[in-house]
C-alpha positions in Angstrom: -3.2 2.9 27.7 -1.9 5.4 30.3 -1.2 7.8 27.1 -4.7 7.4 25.2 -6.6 7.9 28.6 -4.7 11.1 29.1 -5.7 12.6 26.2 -9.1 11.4 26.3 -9.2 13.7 29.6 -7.4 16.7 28.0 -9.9 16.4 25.2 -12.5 16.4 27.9 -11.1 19.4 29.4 -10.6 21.0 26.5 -13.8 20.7 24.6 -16.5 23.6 25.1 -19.4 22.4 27.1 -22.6 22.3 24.6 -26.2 22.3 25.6 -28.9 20.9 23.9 -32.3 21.6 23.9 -35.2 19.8 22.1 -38.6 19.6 20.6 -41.1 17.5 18.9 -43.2 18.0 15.6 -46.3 16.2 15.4 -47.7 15.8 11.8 -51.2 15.6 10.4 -53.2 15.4 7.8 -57.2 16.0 7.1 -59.3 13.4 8.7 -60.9 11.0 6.0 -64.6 10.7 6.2 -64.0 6.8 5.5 -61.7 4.5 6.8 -59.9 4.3 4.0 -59.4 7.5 3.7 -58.3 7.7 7.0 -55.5 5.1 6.5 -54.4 6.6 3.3 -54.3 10.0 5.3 -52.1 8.7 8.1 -49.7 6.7 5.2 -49.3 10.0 3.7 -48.3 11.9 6.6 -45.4 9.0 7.4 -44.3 10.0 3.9 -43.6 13.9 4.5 -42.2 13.0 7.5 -38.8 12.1 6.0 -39.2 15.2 3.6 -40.0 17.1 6.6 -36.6 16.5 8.5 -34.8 17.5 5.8 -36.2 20.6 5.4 -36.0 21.4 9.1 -32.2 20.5 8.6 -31.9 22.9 5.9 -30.4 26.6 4.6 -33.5 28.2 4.5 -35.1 27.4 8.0 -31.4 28.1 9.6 -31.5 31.6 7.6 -35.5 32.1 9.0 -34.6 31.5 12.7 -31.0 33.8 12.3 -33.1 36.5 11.1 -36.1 36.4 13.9 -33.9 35.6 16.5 -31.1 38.1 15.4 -28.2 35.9 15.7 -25.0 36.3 15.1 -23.7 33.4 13.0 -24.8 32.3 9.3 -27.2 29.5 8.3 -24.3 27.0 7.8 -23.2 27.3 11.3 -27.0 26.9 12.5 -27.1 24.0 10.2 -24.3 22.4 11.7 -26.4 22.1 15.4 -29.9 21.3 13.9 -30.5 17.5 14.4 -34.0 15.6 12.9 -34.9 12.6 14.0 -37.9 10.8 13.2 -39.2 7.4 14.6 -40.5 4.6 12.1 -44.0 4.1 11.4 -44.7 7.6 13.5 -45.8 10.6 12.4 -43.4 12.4 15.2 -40.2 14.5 14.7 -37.8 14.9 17.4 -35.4 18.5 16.9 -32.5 19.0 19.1 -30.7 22.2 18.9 -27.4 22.7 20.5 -25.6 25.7 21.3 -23.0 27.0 24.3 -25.6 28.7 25.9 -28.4 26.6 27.4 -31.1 29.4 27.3 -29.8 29.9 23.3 -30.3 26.3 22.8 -34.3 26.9 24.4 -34.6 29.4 22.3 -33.0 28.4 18.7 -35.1 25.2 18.9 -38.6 26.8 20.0 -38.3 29.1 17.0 -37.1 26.9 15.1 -40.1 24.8 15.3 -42.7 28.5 14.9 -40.7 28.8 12.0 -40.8 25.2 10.5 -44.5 25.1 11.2 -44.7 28.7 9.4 -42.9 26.9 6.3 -44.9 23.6 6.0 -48.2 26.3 5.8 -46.9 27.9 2.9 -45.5 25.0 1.5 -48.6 22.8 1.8 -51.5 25.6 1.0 -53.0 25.2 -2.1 -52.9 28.4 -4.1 -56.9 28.6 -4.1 -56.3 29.4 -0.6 -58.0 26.1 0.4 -57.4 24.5 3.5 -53.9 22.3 3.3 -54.2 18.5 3.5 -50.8 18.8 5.9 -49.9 20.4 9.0 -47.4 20.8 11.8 -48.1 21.1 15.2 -45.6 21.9 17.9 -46.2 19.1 20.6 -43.4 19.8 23.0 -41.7 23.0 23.0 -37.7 23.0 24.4 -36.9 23.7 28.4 -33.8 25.0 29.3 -31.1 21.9 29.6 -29.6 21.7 33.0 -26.1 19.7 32.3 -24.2 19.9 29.0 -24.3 17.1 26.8 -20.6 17.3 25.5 -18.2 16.9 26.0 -18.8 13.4 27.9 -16.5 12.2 30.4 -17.3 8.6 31.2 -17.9 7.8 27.0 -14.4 9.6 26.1 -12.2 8.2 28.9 -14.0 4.9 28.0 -12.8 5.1 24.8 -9.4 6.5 25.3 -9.7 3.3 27.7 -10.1 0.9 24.7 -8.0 2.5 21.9 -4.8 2.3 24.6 -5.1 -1.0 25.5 -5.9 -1.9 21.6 -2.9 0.3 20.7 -0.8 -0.7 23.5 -1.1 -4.9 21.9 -0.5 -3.5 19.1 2.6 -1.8 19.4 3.6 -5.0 22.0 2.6 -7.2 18.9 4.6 -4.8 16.6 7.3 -4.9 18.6 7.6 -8.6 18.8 7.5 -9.1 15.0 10.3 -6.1 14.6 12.7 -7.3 17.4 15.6 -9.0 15.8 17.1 -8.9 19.2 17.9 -12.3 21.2 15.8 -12.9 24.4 15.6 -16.5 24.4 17.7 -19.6 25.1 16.5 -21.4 22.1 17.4 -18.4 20.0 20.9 -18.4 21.2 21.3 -21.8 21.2 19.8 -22.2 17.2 21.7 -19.0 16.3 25.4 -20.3 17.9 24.8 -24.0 17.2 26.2 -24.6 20.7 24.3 -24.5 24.2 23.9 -22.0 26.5 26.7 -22.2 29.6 25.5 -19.7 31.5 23.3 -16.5 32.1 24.5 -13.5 34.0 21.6 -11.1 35.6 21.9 -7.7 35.3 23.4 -6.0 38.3 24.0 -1.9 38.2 26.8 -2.5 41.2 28.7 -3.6 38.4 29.1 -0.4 36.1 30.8 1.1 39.7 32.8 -2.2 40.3 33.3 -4.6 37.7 34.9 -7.2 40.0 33.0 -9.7 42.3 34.5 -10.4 45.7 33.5 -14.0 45.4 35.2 -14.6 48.7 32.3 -12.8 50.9 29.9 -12.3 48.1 26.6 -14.1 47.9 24.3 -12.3 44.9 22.4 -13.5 42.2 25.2 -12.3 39.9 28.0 -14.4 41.8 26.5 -17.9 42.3 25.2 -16.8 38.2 29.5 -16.9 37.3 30.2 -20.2 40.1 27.6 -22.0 38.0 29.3 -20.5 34.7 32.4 -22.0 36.4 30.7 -25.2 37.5 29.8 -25.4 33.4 32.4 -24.5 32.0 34.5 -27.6 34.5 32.2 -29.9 32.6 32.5 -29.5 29.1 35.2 -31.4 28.8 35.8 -33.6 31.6 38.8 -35.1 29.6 40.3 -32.6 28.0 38.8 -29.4 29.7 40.3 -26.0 28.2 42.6 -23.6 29.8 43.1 -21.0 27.5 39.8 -19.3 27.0 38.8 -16.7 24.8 35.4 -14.1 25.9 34.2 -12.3 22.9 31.0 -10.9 21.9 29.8 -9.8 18.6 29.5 -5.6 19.3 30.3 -3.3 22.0 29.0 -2.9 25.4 27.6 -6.9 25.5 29.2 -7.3 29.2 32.7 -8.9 27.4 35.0 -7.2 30.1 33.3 -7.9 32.8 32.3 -11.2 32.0 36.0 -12.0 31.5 36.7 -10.2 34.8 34.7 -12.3 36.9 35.1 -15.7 34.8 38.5 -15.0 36.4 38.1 -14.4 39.5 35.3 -17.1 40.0 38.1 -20.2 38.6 40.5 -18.5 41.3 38.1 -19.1 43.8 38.9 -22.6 43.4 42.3 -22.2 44.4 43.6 -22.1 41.1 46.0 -19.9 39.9 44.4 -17.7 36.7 46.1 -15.4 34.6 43.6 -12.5 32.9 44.6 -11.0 29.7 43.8 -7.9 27.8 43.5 -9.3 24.6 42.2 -5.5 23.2 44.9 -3.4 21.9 43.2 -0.7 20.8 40.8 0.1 23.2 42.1 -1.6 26.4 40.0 -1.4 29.8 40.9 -4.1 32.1 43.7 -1.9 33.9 41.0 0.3 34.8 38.6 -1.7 35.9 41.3 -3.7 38.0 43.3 -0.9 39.2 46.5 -1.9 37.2 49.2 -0.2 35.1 48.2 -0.1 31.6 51.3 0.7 29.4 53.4 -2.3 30.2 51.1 -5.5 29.6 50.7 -7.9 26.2 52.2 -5.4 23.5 55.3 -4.7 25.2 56.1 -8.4 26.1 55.4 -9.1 22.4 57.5 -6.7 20.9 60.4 -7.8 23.4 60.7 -4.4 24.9 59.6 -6.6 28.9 60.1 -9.6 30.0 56.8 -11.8 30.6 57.8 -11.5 34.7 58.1 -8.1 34.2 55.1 -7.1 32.9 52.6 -9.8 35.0 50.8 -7.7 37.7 49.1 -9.3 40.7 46.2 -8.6 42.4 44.2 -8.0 45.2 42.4 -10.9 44.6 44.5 -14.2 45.6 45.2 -16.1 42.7 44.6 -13.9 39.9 46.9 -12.1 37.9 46.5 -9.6 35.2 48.6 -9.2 32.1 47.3 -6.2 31.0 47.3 -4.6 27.0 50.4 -2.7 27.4 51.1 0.4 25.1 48.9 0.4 22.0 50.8 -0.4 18.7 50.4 0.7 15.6 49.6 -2.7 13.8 47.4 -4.7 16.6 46.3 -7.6 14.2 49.3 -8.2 12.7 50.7 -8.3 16.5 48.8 -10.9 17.8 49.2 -13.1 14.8 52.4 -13.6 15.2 54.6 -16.4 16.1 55.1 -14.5 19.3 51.5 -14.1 20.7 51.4 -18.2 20.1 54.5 -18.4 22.3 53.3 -16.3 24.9 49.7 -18.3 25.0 51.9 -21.4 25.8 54.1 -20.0 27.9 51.2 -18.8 30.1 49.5 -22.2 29.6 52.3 -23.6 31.0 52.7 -21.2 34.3 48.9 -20.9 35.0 46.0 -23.5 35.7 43.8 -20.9 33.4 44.3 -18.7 31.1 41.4 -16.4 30.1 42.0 -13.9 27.7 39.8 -11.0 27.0 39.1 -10.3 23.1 38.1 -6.9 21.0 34.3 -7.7 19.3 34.4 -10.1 16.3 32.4 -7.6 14.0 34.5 -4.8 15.0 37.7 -5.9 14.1 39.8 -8.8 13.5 41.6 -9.5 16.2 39.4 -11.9 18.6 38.9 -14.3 15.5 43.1 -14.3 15.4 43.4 -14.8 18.9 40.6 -17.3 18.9 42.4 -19.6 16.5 45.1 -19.9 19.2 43.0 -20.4 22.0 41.2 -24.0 23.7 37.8 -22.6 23.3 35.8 -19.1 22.8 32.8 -18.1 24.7 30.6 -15.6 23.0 28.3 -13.4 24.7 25.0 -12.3 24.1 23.6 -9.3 25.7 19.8 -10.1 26.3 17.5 -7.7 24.7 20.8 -6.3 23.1 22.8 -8.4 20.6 21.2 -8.8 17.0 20.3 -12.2 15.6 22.5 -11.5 12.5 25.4 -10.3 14.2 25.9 -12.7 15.9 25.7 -14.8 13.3 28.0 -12.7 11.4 30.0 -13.6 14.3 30.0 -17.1 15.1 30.8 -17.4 11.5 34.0 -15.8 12.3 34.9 -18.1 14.4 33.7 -21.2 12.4 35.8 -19.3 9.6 39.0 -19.8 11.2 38.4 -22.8 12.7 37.9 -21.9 16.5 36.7 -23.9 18.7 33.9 -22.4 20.2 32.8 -23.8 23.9 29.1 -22.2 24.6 27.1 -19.1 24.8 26.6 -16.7 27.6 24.1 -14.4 28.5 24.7 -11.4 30.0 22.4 -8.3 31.7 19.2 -10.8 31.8 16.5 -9.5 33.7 16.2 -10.7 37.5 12.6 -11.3 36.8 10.7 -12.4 34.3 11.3 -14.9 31.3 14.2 -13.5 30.2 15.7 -14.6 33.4 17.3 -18.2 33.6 18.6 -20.3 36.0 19.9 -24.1 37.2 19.9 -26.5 39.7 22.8 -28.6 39.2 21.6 -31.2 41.5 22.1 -35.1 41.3 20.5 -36.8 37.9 17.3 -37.3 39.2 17.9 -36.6 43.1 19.9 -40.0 43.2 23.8 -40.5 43.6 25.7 -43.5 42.5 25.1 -45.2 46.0 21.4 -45.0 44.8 19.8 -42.6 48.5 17.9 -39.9 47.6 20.4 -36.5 47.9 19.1 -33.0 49.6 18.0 -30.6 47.2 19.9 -27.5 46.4 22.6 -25.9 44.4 25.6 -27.9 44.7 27.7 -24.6 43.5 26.1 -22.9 46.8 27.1 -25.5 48.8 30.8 -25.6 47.1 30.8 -21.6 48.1 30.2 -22.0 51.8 32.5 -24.1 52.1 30.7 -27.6 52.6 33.4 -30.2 51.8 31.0 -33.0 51.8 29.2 -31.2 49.0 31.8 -30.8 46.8 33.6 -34.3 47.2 30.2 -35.3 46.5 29.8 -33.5 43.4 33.1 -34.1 42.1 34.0 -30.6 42.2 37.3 -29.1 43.9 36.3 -27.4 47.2 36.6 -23.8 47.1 35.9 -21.2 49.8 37.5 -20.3 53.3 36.3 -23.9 54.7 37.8 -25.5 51.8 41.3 -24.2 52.2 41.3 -24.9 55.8 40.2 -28.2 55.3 42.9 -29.2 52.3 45.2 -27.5 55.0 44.1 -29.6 57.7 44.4 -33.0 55.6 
């Protein structure tokens, strides 16, 4: 809209002002000496009205007012800003001339109308020289026109007003139908044939820090991963998986980070996590964390470190990092080996949680072979991003290798909006087992600041400063 009304004014601007001036014919005919004749009179000068404005609108007249007036364009130009109008059932012609010049216009029009007068004599005089049975008068000669008729502001920014919003739904409509991108939780869900676990907001802090310090922080984006915690605690209350795979379809869908703070929000609880750089050829998480890169998974597979060795803690309590280690040669054939299914166990066996950060499905092969070793896989989903058919491509990846695949996630969802979601995970309808009504709130907010009470309540392992002290204390 804002585009359309712009040009609407540069038009504006940009068009040469044009004045017009007008005149009116009046046509007659010889007064019957009957009534009759007198009605058949005033029929037939209704009839060479319509002739009449044609010829005032044509070559010849335009070439007779060029030549008395001396101007300096040809009778197709002059054509061009001649206008006749008549009015039904009148014997009255209306001429407007226009022209840049407002005294031009005066004066184009009022000889014009000498000249058409001039025309219709010759025209209508018998050749006897009798008297003609039709003539012109000039009623009302042309002024001089005080404002310029065009361009015209208010009708053109009007316009340019309409066409941009009808433009504007229509390239939002357009848009719509050509956007194979997923924005919705019931296009994820259909798409993944599993439910949505959690929805990350977009936060820029993150492309300068990847990592959340979940001890002191209290964003959107943190209590988005403790409820992606909380979820993922409850997907299997019997069974609940350890080893967890983060993979995404493409590139740049938020994997990394995602797997970063997946990490860091499950140490929270004061368990102990192990991170892994499942991506041998493009590796990232000893940057993001600050770690040394060239000893990490590779090595400890190819037996050139020991697992101790090569584990790296970090700043964060509980949370170590296994990062990718020096990049091999033959990555897939790496981590499906006997080996890389040793080393999952192993690590399952030393650590509460394991979460192990992939390459993209589509890219490569090697998340679906690391995924076939793993508990569960979450996928991401990059709102407004990821494309309904690769993701499809890659949940059939999974489904093709039998993985088990624990939910969807998605990430970089506006804060605002109905791309945005979020979750209470109160009581089932406000009620406990004990049957009295329960406080509303986020019980993942309460579990963060520390409110024991909360989390016994819930079920849920305390986690926080006042947790710790409190487990300490007991």
């Amino acid at each position: 809209m804002l585009v359309a009304v712009l040009g609407a004014v540069s038009v504006t601007l940009l068009t040469t002002p044009l004045y017009q001036a007008t005149t009116r014919l009046f046509v007659s005919t010889t007064s019957g000496s009957s009534l009759a004749e007198t009605y058949q009179g005033n029929r037939f000068s209704q009839e060479r009205v319509a002739s009449y404005a044609e010829l005032i609108m044509g070559q010849t007249l335009a070439q007779r007012t060029i030549d008395k007036l001396g101007l300096g364009i040809n009778a197709i130009e002059l054509q061009e800003r001649v206008t006749a109008t008549t009015k039904p059932d009148t014997v009255l012609i209306d001429v407007a001339v226009l022209d840049e010049s407002p005294i031009q216009a005066r004066d184009i029009a009022n000889s014009l109308s000498d000249e058409f007068v001039a025309l219709v004599r010759e025209l209508e005089t018998p050749e006897d020289g009798s008297s003609p049975d039709s003539r012109v008068v000039v009623e009302q000669r042309a002024s001089i026109p005080e404002n310029p008729v065009i361009p015209k502001p208010l009708r053109n920014i009007g316009i340019g007003l309409v066409l941009g919003i009808l433009l504007g739904v229509g390239l939002a409509v357009t848009r719509d139908l050509l956007d194979n991108t997923v924005k919705t939780r019931d296009q994820l869900e259909t798409i993944t044939s599993t439910g949505l676990v959690g929805s990350i907001p977009l936060d820029k802090e993150r492309r300068k820090q990847a990592s959340i310090s979940f001890d002191s922080e209290t964003s959107g984006i943190a209590e988005a991963f403790r409820k992606l915690r909380t979820n993922l605690q409850f997907l299997a209350v019997d069974n609940p998986p350890r080893v967890i795979l983060v993979t995404s379809s493409m590139p740049s869908e938020g994997k990394s980070t995602t797997a970063i703070n997946i990490a860091l929000a499950l140490a929270e609880t004061d368990k102990s996590v192990v991170l892994i750089d499942g991506d041998l050829r493009r590796p990232s998480l000893h940057r993001y964390m600050d770690l040394v890169g060239t000893v990490g998974f590779s090595t400890v597979l190819s037996g050139a470190v020991s697992l101790e060795d090569a584990l790296q803690k970090t700043r964060f309590p509980g949370l170590t990092v296994l990062t990718s280690g020096a990049i091999p040669p033959n990555p897939s054939e790496l981590l499906g080996s006997q080996s890389a299914r040793k080393l999952l166990s192993e690590l399952r066996a030393k650590f509460d949680y394991v979460i192990v950060d992939s390459t993209p499905l589509l890219a490569i092969t090697d998340a679906a072979i690391l995924a076939a070793g793993a508990d569960g896989v979450l996928i991401m989903a990059r709102y407004g991003h990821t494309k309904r058919e690769h993701l499809s491509h890659a949940v059939g990846s999974l489904h093709s290798v039998g993985a088990p695949l624990l939910g969807a996630v998605f990430t970089m969802t506006p804060m605002r909006g109905g791309g945005s979601y979020s979750y209470n995970y109160g009581y089932y309808g406000g009620y406990t087992a004990n049957s009295g009504p329960q406080p509303s709130g986020d019980t993942e907010a309460s579990v963060a600041k520390g409110d024991g009470a909360s989390a016994t309540a819930a079920g849920l392992p305390a986690s926080g400063p006042g947790g710790r002290r409190r487990r300490k204390a007991e």
